[in-house]
N, C-alpha and C positions, 0 to 999 in steps of 0.2 A: 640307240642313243637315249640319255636315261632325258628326263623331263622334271622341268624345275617349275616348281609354281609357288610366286608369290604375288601379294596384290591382285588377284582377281589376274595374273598373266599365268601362263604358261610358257614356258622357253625350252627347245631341245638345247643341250650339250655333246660334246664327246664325253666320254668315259673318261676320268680323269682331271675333268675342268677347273679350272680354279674358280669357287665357287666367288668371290666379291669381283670376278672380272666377267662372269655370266651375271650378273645382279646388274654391273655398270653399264658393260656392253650393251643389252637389252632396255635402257632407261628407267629399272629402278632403282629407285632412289634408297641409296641402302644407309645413307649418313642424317641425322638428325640435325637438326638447324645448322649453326656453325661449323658442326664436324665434317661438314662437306669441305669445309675451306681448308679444316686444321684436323688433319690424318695421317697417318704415317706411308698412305701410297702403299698401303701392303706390303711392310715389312714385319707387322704381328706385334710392333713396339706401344701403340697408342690403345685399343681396344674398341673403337668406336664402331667397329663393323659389326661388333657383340649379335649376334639371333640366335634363334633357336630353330632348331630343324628337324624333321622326323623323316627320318629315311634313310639309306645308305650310304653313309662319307666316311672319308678315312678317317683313322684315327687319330684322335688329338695329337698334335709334336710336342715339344717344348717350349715353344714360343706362345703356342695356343694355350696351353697348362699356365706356364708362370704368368701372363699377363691378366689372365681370368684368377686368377689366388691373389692381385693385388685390387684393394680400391679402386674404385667404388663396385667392382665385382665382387663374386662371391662366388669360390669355388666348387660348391654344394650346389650349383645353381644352372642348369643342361645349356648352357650356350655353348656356343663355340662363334671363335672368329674366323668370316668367311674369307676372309685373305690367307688365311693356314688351311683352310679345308678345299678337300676334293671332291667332287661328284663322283658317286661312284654306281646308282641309281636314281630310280624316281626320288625326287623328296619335295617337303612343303617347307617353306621358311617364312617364318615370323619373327617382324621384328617390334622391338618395344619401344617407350618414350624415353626420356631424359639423354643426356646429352652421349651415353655412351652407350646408349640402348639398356641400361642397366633397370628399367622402371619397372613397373607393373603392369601399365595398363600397353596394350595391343595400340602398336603406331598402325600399321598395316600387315 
């Protein structure tokens, strides 16, 4: 079972998990201020789940590609949205400030 750590937690998964429903499930808090309220519920349409991660996950889709090449993202830029990604090993995820996780500085 691969292991997710973020915020000082650590979480087992299955192989395969959908990683923004291992973040929620677990009680971190993966959305930044308001985008807690206004998300798209994991359809990959909004962006707000925006992190970054180092470890093993599937490959970007389509939905994770085109929504990261539009504003306030930037496609040159290693995030990915955890409502399109899978766990596929260990990994770490971090996420960032401003409203779509698009910022600089480290939220948690």
């Amino acid at each position: 079972m691969p292991n997710v750590t973020a915020p000082g937690k650590t979480v087992a998964c299955k192989a395969g998990a959908n990683l923004r429903r291992v973040l929620l499930d677990n009680d971190i808090a993966l959305y930044n201020g308001n985008a807690n309220l206004i998300n798209c519920r994991g359809i990959g349409s909004c962006g707000t789940c925006a992190v970054l991660i180092d470890g093993e996950v599937s490959a970007p889709n389509w939905k994770d590609r085109g929504r990261r090449s539009l504003p306030p993202h930037n496609p040159e830029r290693p995030l990915r949205l955890a409502c399109q990604t899978r766990v596929l090993g260990d990994i770490t995820v971090t996420k960032y400030d401003q409203f779509w996780g698009q910022g600089q500085t480290v939220q948690w």
